[in-house]
N, C-alpha and C positions, 0 to 999 in steps of 0.2 A: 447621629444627628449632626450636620454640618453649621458652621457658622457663617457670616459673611465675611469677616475675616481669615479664615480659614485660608491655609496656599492651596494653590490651584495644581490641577494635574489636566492636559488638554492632550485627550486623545482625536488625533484625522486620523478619518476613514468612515467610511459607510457598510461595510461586511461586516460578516460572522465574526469574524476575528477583531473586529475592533470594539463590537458589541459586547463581546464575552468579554476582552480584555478590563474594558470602562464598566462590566458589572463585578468585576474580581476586585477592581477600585473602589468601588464604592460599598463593597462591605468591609473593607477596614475602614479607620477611623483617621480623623484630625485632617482634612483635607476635601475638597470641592473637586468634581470631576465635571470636564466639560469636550464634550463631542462637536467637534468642528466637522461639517460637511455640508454636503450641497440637500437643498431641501428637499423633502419628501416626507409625507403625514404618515405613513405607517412606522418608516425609521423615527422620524418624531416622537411617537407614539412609544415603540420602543424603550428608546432609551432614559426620556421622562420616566417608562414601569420601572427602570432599574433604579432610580435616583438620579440619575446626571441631569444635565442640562447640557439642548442637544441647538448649538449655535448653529444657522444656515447660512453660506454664503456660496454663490455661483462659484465660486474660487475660492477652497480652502489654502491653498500656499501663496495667497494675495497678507501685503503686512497689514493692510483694511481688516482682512477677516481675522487674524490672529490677534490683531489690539481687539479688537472686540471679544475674543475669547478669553482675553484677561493675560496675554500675555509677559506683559511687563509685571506682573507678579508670580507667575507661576514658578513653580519648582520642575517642572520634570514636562516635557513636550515628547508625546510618544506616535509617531507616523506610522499608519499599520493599512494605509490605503493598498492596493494592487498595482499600484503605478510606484515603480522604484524612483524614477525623475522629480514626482511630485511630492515623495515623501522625502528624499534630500532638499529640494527645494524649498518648502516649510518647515524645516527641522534649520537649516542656514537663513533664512528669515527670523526664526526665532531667537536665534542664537544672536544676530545684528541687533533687538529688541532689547535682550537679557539676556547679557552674555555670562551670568552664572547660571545659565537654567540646565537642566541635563538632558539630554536628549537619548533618547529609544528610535531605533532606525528599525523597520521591515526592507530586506531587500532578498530581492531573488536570487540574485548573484552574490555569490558566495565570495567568491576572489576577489570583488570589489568592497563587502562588505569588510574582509579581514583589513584593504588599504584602508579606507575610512576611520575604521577603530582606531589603527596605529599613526594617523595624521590627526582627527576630531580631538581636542582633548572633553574629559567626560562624557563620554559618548558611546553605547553600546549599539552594536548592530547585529542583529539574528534573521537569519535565514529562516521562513517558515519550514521550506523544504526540508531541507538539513536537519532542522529541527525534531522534525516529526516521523522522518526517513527511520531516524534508528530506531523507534520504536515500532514499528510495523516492520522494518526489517529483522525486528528481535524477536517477535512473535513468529513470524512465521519460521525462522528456526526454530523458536521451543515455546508449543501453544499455551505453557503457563506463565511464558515471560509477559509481566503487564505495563513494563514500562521499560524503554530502552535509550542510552546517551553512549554519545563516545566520548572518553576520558584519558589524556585530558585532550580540550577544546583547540582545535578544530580536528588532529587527524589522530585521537589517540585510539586504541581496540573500540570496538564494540562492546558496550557491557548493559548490565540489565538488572531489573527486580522479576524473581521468579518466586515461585511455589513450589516444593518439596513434599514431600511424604517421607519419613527417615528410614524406614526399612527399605522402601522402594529405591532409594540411592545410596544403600550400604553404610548408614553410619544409625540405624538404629542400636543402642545399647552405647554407643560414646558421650561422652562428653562435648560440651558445645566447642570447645578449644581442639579437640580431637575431628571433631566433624568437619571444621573450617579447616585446618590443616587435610583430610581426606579430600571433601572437595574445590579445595582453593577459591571459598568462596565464605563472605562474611554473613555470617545465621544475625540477623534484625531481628527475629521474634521465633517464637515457639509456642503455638496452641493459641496465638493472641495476643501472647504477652511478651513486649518490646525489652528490649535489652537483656537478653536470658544470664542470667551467671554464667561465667566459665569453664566450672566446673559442674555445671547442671548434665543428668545423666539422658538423654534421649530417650523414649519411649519408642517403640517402634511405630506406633501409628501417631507418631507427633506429627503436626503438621508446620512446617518449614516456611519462612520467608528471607529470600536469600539475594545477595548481590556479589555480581562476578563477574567475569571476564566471559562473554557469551560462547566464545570460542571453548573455555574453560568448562564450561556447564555442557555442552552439548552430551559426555559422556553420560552424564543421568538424566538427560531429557526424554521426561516419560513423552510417547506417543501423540498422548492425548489426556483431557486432563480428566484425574479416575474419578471424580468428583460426576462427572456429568458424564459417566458412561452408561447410563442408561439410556439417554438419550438418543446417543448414538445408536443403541442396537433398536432404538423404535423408527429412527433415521434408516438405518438397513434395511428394515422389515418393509418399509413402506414403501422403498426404493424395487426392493425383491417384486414385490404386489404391481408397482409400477410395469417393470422391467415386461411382467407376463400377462400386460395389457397391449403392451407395443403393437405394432401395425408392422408388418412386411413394408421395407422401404419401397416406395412407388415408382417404378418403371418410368422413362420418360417416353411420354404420351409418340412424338415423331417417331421413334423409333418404331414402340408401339403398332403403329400404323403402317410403316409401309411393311413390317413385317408379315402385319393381316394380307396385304394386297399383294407381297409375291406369296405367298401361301395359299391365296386362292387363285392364282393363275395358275401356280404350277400346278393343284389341285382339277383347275377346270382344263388345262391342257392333254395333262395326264388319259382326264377322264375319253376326251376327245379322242386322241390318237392311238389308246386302247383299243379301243375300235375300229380305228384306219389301219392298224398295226397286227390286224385279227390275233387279238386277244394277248397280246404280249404283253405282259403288265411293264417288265423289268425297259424292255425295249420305248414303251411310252413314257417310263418318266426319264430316262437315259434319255432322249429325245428331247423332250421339253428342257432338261437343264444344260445341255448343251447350248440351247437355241437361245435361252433366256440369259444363258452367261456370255452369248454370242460368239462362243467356241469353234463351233462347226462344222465338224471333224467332217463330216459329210458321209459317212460310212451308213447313216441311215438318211433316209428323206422323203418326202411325204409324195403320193404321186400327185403326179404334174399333171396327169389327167383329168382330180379333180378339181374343180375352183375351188371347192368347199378347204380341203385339204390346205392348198396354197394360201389362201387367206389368213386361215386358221394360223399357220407356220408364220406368215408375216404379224401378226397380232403379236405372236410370243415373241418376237423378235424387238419388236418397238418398245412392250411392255419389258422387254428383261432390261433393254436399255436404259428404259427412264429410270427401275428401280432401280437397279444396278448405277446407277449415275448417282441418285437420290443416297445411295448408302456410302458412297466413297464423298458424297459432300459431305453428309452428316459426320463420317468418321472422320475427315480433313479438321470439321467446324471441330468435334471435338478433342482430339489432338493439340490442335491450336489453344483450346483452352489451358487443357491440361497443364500445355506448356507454360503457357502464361500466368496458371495457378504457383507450377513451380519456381519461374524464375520471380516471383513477388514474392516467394516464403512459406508459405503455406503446404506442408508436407507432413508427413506422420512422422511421430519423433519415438525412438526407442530407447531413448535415457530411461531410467529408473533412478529413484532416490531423487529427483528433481522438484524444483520448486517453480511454480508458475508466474509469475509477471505481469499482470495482464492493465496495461499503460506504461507510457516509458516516458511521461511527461519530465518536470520539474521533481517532482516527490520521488517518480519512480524511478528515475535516474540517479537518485541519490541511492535509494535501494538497490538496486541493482551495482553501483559502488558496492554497500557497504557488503553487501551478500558475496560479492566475487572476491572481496578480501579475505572473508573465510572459505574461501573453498568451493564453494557452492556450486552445484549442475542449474544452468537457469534454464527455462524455454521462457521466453519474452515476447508477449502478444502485443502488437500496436499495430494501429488499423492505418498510422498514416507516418513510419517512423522518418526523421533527418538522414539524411548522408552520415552525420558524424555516427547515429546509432548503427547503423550498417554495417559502418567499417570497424564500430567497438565491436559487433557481433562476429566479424570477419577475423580478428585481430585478438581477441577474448575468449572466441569458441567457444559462445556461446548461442541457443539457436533462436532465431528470431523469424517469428510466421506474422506476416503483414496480412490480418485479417482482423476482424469486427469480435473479439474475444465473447459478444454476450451469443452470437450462434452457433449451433448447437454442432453444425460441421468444422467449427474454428476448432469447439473445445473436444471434439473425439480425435483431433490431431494430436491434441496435448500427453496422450497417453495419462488420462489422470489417476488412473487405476494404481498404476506405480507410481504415484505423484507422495513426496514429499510434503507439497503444502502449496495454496494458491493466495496470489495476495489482489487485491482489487482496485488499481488505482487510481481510474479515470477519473476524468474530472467532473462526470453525473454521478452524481448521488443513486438514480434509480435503475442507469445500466451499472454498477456496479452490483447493487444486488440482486440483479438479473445473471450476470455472471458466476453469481455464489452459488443462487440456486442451482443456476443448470449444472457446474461444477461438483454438488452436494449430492446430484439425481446419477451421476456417474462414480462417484464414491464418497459415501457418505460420512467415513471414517476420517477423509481429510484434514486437516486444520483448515483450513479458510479464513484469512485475513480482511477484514474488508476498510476502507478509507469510507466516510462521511461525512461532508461536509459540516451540517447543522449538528451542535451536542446532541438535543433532546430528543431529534430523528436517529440519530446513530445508537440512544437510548434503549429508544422503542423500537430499532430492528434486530439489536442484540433480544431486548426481550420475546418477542414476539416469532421470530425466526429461531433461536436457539443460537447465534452465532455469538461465542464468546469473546470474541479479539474484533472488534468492532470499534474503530479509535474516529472519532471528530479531530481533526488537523489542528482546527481551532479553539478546540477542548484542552488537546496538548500544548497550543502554544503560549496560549492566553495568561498561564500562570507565569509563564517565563517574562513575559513584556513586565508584566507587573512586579515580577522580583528584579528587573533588568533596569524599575524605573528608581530604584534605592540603591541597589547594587552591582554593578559590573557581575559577576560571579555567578549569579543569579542563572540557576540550568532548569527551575521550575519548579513542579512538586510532583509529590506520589503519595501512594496513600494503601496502608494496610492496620492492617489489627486494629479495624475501625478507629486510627489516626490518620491525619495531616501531614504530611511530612516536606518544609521546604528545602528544596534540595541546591546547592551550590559549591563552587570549586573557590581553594581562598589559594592565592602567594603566601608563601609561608613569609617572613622580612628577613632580613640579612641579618640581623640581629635584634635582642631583647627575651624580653622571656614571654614563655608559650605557653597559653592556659586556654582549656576549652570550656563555652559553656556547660554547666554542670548538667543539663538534658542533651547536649549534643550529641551524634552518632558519628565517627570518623567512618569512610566507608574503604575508602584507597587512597595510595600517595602515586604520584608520578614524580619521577628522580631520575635528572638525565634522561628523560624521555621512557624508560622502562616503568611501568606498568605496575603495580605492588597491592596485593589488600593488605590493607594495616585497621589497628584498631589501638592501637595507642598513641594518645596524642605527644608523648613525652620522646617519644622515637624520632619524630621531624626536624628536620634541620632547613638553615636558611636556603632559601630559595626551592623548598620543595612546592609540590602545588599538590593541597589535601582536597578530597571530597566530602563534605561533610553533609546529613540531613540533620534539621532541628525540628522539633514539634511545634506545626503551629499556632495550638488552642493558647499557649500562654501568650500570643503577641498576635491576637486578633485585636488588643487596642493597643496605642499607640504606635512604635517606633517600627520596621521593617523587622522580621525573624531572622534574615541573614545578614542585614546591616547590624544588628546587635553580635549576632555570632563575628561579623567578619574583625569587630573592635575586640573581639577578645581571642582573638587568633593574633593582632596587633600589637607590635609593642607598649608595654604599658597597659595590658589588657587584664 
């Protein structure tokens, strides 16, 4: 229940992502949320169901519309429009208004967002893409990773929360200290329950929740996750059932046709000069195809004495022409095709172990980074790719087929059979899951990544489809604006063993003393740039930079869960 006193938090924008963000606002407490943008009754409509108040102004980065959103009191101004321009330019409006307010940037541009931070003071900038790249890129490596960041921010590894089974990656019968020493990777929970003791002994069919170094995890990344493999084998069966309904691929009709019509000529020539030939069978069709391929050797010939004869011989002559014309155009026309198919990209690809791509936008370009940092075989589907993608595919060796990924001739190029894993990430919602399917109908055992705009649609096509790794952009990023509008640090949230978990990277200080909240989980340190899972917070030293998650049911009122954590990682904490 908000007050009218209460400070303010004004989210611009009109999208999914500013909707989700200003509803993740408004179930915490002590503070008014209010949505700046241009009008329209159903957004309206919207963000009134969430609790906010949803200000209209033809011009959100006008200083008109942001004094009316209560600017001059607000605490925290978060830009999450699609326009990078307009949301720097209402974020420096605001800041001219109330220049202690803190400011939350969305921008696309990665490179400009990192100058921003280190020029703005107070002021965080995140990349949607970026953001949400590692997570979809972390899945489709290993289909029971459910959430994936690079550590630390902006170019540290790839790392991830996954799923385990203990005997299935060899540390059934250890100890939890023993198990994260085996797979160099920090055990969060066991069978549900979060923070396991150290010396707790593993069960072989415990069930694991884990964080690591994605690159680190790949040695026990099961397949597919054993959990839902029944599904899969009813996913095969019906594919099998499918498979041996198929249709003979259909002939193209031209060809078709004129192949009927020199087949009846030479058929009715045949028959003709059989006859004129007293009864030579070998000798009248030897005749007619000479005459129709316009050879004519001359060593046989029709007599001259008949008209009939003559005629007849002129007919095959004109008729082998045309056909004979008609089939070197067609073969020219399709030559020409072909060519043109190849030199656009479109070819069969004989990788195996590879992982598909299919959009190379903002998101997928970031994926496509982060997968080629590990190693990865890509084939990269985009229907209309840049120059620069080109020449990364040129320079990268990796393959790149410029074609429409949801047709059905795109994806038998893909080799999906030996496919590693496909990820979806155009910017429709409904051809991506067009994508999936036909990708599913060709091997059903896949992983399959898919992107989804809308949460509660990406919801309902994980449920309804069976596709596990089904991520909303704006599902994932939403949490992070909202931790980014308290805290700098602020990398989002995650959630297992039916907890909350905010997740966030602190500066260690150059000096004081180091105490972590009493629920907090240390996850990794980065030191010097190198990589580390750690789990003691007494281990850190100044200037390290720790990842920590905190639960967030104790700090659903009041104060931020990582702005509380980040004072006690602080000197004097």
């Amino acid at each position: 229940m908000t007050e009218p006193d209460d400070p303010v938090m004004i989210v611009v924008g009109g999208g999914a992502i500013a909707l989700s963000t200003a509803q993740e606002l408004c179930a915490l407490q002590g503070h008014r949320v209010v949505v700046l943008w241009r009008r329209d009754p159903d957004f309206t409509r919207a963000v009134e169901g969430i609790g906010a108040v949803h200000i209209a102004a033809p011009r959100p980065d006008s200083a008109e519309a942001l004094d009316r959103a209560g600017v001059h009191h607000a605490v925290t101004i978060l830009a999450l429009s699609p326009d990078d321009q307009l949301n720097l330019h209402a974020a420096l409006l605001a800041r001219d208004a109330n220049p202690r307010i803190r400011i939350v940037l969305r921008q696309f541009n990665r490179t400009l967002a990192h100058k921003i931070e280190q020029n703005l003071p107070n002021c965080s900038v995140l990349s949607l893409a970026w953001h949400s790249a590692a997570t979809y890129a972390a899945a489709s490596v290993d289909p029971s990773c459910f959430r994936g960041l690079q550590f630390p921010e902006p170019d540290g590894p790839l790392t991830g929360f996954a799923t385990r089974i203990a005997e299935s990656c060899g540390v059934g019968g250890e100890t939890v200290a023993g198990a994260e020493r085996v797979l160099g990777a920090r055990i969060l929970a066991v069978d549900g329950k979060t923070a396991p003791a150290r010396d707790m002994v593993l069960a072989g069919r415990a069930e694991l929740v884990l964080y690591g170094d994605v690159a680190g995890l790949q040695s026990s990344t099961p397949r597919q996750p054993a959990a839902r493999g029944h599904l899969a084998l009813g996913r095969r069966l019906r594919s099998l059932l499918h498979r041996g309904r198929r249709q003979p691929p259909r002939l193209n009709p031209i060809l078709v046709r004129l192949a009927l019509a020199a087949f009846m000529v030479l058929l009715l020539g045949t028959w003709y000069f059989h006859a004129a030939f007293k009864g030579a069978w070998l000798d009248a069709v030897y005749f007619v195809v000479a005459t129709m391929t316009t050879t004519g050797y001359g060593d046989l010939t029709p007599d001259r004495s008949h008209p009939v004869d003559i005629v007849s011989a002129m007919v095959l002559m004109l008729a082998g022409t045309i056909i004979t014309g008609l089939f070197i155009a067609f073969g020219a026309s399709l030559l020409t095709r072909v060519h043109w198919v190849s030199m656009q990209g479109l070819r069969p690809v004989h990788r195996r172990g590879h992982i598909v791509v299919c959009g190379a936008g903002s998101i997928g370009s970031q994926v496509i980074d982060l997968l080629l940092t590990l190693g990865k075989h890509l084939v990269v589907v985009e229907i209309s790719p840049d120059t620069a993608m080109i020449e990364r595919a040129r320079e990268q060796r990796f393959d790149l087929l410029t074609g429409d990924a949801s047709r059905d001739a795109t994806l038998d190029l893909c080799n999906l059979n030996a496919a590693h894993g496909l990820i979806a990430l155009t910017n429709v919602d409904t051809l991506n899951l067009e994508i999936a399917l036909g990708a599913r109908a060709r091997n059903p055992t896949m992983p399959i990544v898919l992107r989804i705009a809308e949460a509660s649609f990406a919801a309902s096509i994980a449920r309804h489809f069976e596709f596990e790794t089904t991520y909303s952009a704006a599902a994932l990023a939403a949490p992070a604006f909202v931790g980014l509008s308290r805290f700098p640090g602020s990398r989002g949230r995650v959630a297992f063993a039916d907890q909350e978990f905010a997740v966030g990277e602190v500066v260690i200080a150059e000096a004081g003393r180091l105490t972590a909240p009493r629920d907090a989980i240390l996850l990794a340190v980065s030191r010097l740039g190198d990589f580390a899972i750690a789990d003691d917070v007494a281990e850190l030293g100044p200037g390290d930079r720790a990842l920590v998650i905190v639960p967030l049911a104790p700090f659903r009122e009041g104060r931020s869960t990582l702005a509380a954590a980040a004072e006690r990682f602080l000197p004097g904490g």
